[in-house]
C-alpha angles and dihedrals in degrees: 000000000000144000097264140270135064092351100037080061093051101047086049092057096043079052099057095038097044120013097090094052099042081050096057093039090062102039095063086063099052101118086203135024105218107110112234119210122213118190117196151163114249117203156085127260113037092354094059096085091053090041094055092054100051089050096050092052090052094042087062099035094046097081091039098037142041095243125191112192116204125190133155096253107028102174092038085059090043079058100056106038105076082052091063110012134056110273097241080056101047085044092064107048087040081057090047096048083053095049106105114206087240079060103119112251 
């Protein structure tokens, strides 16, 4: 998920060479099987602070839960998150706003 350009490319290849295996590995932790869907506002400005918190919820449901995150400009947000948030965070809500609900849980 990107713009374009240099990073869009290099998330594409992580992707391809590790998406399968990161999603088994955490699926074998999920304490429960019920997806939960979180829709949010990603954004600076006046949508940070609901953008923080969205993040940080994914960020601890994503190793316990199947967690599809939903939000109106997903690879714009995919986009925004490594510049303000820690990679392995911005990693997981970038894999939850992926996830598809035909995704198998």
């Amino acid at each position: 998920v990107g713009a374009g350009g240099e990073g869009a490319e290099m998330d594409e290849e992580m992707e391809r060479r590790w998406g399968e295996l990161l999603e088994t590995r955490i699926r074998s932790r999920w304490q429960f099987h019920s997806p939960v869907i979180w829709n949010f506002e990603c954004g600076v400005g006046q949508e940070l602070g609901f953008t923080t918190e969205a993040v940080n919820l994914i960020a601890a449901l994503d190793p316990v839960a199947p967690l599809l995150a939903q939000t109106s400009d997903p690879s714009g947000c995919a986009d925004l998150l490594p510049r303000y948030f820690a990679a392995s965070t911005a990693g997981a809500v970038i894999r939850a706003l992926r996830r598809r609900l035909s995704h198998p849980f």
